[in-house]
C-alpha positions in Angstrom: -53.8 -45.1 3.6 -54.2 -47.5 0.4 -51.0 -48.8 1.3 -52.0 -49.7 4.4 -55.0 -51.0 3.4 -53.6 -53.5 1.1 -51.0 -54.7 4.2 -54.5 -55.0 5.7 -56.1 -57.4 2.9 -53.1 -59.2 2.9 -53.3 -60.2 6.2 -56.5 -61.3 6.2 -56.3 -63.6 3.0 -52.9 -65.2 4.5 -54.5 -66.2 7.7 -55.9 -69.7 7.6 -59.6 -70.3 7.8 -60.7 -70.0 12.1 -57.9 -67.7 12.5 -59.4 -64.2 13.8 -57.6 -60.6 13.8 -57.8 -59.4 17.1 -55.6 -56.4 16.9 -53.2 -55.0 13.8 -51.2 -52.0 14.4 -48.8 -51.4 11.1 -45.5 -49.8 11.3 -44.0 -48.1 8.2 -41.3 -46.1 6.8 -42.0 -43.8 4.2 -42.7 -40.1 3.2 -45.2 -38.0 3.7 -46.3 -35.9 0.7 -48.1 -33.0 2.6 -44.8 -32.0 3.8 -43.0 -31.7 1.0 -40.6 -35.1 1.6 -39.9 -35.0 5.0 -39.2 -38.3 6.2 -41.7 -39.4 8.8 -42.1 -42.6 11.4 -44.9 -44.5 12.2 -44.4 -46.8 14.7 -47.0 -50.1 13.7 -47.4 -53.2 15.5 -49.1 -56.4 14.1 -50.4 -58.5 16.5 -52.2 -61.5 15.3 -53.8 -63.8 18.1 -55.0 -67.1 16.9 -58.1 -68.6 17.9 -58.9 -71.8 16.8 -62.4 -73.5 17.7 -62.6 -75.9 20.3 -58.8 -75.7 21.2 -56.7 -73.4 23.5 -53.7 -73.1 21.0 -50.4 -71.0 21.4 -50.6 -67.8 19.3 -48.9 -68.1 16.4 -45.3 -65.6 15.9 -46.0 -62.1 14.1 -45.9 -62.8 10.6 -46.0 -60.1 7.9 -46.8 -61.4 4.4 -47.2 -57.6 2.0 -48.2 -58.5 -1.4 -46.4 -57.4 -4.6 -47.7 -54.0 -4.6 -46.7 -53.6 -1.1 -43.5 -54.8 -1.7 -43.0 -52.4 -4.7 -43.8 -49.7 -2.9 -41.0 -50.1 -0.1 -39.0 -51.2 -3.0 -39.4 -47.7 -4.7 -39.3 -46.0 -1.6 -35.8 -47.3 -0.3 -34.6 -46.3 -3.7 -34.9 -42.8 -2.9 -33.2 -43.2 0.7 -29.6 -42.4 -0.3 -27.0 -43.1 3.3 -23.4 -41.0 2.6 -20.4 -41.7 4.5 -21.8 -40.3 7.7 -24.3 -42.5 8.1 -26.8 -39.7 7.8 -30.1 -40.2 5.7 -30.3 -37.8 3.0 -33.4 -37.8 0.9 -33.4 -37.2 -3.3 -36.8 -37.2 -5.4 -34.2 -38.2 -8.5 -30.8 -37.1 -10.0 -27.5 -36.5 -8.6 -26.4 -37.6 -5.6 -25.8 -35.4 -2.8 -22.0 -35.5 -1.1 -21.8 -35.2 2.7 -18.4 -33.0 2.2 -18.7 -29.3 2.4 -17.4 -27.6 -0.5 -15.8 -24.4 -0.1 -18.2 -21.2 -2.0 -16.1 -18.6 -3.3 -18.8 -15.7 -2.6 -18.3 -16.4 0.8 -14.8 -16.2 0.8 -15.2 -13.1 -1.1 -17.4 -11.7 1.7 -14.5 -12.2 3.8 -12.0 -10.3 2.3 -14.3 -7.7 2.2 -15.1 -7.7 5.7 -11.8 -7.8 6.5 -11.1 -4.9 4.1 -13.5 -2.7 5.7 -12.4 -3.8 8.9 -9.0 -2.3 8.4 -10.1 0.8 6.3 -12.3 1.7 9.5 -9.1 1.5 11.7 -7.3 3.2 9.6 -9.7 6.2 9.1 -10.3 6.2 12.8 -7.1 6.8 13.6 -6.6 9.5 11.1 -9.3 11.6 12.2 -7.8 11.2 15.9 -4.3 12.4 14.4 -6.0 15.3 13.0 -8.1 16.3 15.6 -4.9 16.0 18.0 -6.3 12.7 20.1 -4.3 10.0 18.7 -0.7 9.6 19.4 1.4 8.3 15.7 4.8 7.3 16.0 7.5 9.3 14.1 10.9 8.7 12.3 12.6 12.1 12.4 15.6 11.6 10.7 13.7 9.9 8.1 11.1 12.5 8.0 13.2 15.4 7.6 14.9 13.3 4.6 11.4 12.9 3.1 10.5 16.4 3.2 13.9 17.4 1.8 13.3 14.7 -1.5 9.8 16.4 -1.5 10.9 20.1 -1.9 14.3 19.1 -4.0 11.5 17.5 -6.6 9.8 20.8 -7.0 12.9 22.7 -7.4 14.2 20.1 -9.7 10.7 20.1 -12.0 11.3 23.9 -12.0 14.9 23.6 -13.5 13.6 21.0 -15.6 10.9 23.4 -17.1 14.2 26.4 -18.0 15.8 23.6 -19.5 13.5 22.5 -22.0 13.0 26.5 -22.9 16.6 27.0 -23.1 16.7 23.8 -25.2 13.8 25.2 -27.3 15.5 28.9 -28.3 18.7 27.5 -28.7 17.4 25.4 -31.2 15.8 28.3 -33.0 19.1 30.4 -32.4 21.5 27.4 -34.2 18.7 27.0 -37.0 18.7 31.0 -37.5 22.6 31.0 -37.4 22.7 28.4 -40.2 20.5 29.7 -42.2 22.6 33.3 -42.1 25.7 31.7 -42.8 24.6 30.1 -46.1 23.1 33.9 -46.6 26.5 35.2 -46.4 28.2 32.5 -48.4 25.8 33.0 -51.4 26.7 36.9 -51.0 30.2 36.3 -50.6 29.8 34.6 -54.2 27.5 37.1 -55.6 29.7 40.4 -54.2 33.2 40.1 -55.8 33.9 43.9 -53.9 32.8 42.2 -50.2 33.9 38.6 -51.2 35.7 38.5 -48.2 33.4 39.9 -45.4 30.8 38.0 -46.8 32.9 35.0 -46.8 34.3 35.6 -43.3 31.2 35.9 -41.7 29.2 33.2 -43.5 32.3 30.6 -41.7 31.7 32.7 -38.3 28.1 32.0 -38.3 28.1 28.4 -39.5 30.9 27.9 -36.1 28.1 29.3 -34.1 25.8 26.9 -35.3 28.3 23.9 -34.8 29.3 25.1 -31.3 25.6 25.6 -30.7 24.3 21.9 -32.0 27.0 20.6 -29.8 25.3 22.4 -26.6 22.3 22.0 -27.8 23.1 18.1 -27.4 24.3 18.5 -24.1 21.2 20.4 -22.8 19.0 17.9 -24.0 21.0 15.0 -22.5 20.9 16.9 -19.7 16.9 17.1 -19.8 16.8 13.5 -20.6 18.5 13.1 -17.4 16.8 15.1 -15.0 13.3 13.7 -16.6 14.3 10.3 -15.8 15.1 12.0 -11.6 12.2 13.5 -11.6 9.5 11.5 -13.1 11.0 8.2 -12.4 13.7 7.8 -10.1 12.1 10.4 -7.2 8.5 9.2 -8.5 9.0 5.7 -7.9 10.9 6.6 -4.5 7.7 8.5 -3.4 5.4 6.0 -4.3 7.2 4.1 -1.3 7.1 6.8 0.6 3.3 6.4 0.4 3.3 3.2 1.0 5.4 3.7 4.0 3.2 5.9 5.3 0.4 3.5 4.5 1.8 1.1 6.8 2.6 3.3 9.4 -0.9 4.2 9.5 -1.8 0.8 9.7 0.7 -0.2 12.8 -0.3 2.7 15.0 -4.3 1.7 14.2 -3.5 -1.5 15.4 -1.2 -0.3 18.3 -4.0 2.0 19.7 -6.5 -1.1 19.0 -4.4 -3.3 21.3 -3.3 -0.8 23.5 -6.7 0.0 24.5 -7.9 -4.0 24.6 -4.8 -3.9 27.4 -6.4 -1.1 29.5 -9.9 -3.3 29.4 -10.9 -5.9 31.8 -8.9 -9.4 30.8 -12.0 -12.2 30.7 -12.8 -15.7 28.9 -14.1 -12.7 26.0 -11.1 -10.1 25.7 -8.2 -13.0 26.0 -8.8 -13.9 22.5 -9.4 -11.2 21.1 -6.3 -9.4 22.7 -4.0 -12.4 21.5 -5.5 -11.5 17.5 -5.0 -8.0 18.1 -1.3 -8.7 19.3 -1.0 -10.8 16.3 -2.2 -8.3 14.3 -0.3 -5.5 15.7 2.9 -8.2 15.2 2.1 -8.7 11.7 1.4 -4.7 11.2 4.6 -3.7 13.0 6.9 -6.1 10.5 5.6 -4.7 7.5 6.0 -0.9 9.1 10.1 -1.6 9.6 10.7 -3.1 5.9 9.0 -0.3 4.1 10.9 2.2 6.8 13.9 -0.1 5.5 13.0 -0.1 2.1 12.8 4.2 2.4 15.8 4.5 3.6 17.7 2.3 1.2 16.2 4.4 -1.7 16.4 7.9 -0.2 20.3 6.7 0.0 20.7 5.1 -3.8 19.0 8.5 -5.2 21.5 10.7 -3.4 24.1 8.9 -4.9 22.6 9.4 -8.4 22.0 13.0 -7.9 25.5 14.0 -7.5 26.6 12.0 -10.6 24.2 13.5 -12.5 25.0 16.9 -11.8 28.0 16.5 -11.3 28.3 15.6 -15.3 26.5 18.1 -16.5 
């Protein structure tokens, strides 16, 4: 209102002497500081009718003379009227400017992978439970199956013959260290006994033969053990760990084939059309990943077979 009132005084010492104000309505731009910035309009009009005694004069135009306060004021308010590239006003008190361009926030992209993350682990789950329970249909790879429960049991038999191994490897070891030590027992008899010189002597080269035939086994065994630790807890390992993930995916593409198989049976709308084509897109997606790590399976389950005869085969 102060600024208003000085547009007022103004007026009235700008107007020539006889010249009345009939009417004065004020229009201004500015803020409004009880509502914390917002911008706000108020449409003034300044009329000024001219009246001059003793004549019938034209009115005069609409003239607006604001004195320098006035003129500060607009000044400093227009200053805080920053117009982006859309044309759209955009107050700031002071500082920075702000951009018109969205700027991508990486909590909300975040948020979507982990709605999309639960999204899938619900589909998933939901479609284990109905395998369980005997209500879902899943789809099946016999052949491949039965060679996936084959690798399965072989591991379990192989760990087993893996565990005799590394005991055989153990006493032998303790046999070929007891059989050397005897020998240099009956050596330093067959030295110390002139009457049994040659028993002695005879048995002290028997014994140290053992040991030599035995350290040669013994390196065979634990090449052998080297070997069949390298099947099991590598070769097989890393071959189940597809297997999982095999089984992963296949969960995934018959969660995704139920989803779209029941948006099929539904009504087909304006609402379901999209969301059948992202399902189908989905399922598409779901179903490609399913036949490379079915693929991927088989190629291994092969390449392991192959290894597997070599290796016993050399031992």
């Amino acid at each position: 209102f102060l600024f208003y009132s000085n547009i007022a005084k103004d007026l009235k010492h700008s107007l020539p002497a006889g010249l009345g104000l009939s009417e004065t309505q004020i229009t201004s731009h500015g803020f409004d500081s009880t509502k914390g910035g917002l911008l706000k309009q108020e449409h003034i009009k300044v009329r000024v009718h001219t009246r001059i005694a003793g004549s019938s004069a034209p009115p005069l135009p609409s003239v607006m003379s604001p004195s320098r306060v006035a003129a500060s004021q607009l000044a400093q308010q227009g200053s805080d009227l920053i117009v982006p590239a859309g044309g759209q006003r955009t107050q700031t008190k002071s500082g920075p400017v702000i951009l018109a361009d969205e700027i991508k926030n990486p909590a909300m992209e975040k948020l979507e992978l982990v709605r999309k993350w639960s999204l899938n682990t619900y589909k998933c789950t939901r479609q284990i439970i109905s395998e369980k329970l005997g209500r879902g249909s899943r789809t099946v790879d016999l052949e491949l199956e039965a060679q996936i429960d084959i690798l399965r049991d072989n591991k379990k038999k192989y760990e087993n013959i893996l565990r005799l191994a590394q005991t055989l490897s153990t006493q032998l070891f303790q046999m070929v260290h007891t059989q050397r030590q005897l020998g240099d027992a009956f050596a330093d008899l067959s030295l110390k006994s002139l009457e049994l010189h040659e028993e002695f002597g005879y048995n002290a080269d028997t014994q140290k033969l053992l040991a030599k035939n035995g350290e040669t086994l013994l390196g065979a065994i634990n090449f052998f053990i080297a070997s069949v630790n390298t099947l099991v807890n590598k070769t097989i390992e890393d071959t189940l760990m597809t297997v999982k993930q095999y089984e992963s995916a296949r969960i995934e593409y018959d969660a995704y084939r139920t989803d779209l198989e029941e948006l099929n049976l539904g009504p087909r709308d304006a609402n379901t059309l999209p969301k059948i084509e992202q399902s189908q897109h989905m399922f598409q997606a779901h179903k490609e990943k399913y036949d490379k790590m079915r693929n991927d399976v088989s190629i291994k389950l092969k390449f392991l077979e192959e290894n597997k005869v070599n290796l016993f085969f050399t031992f």
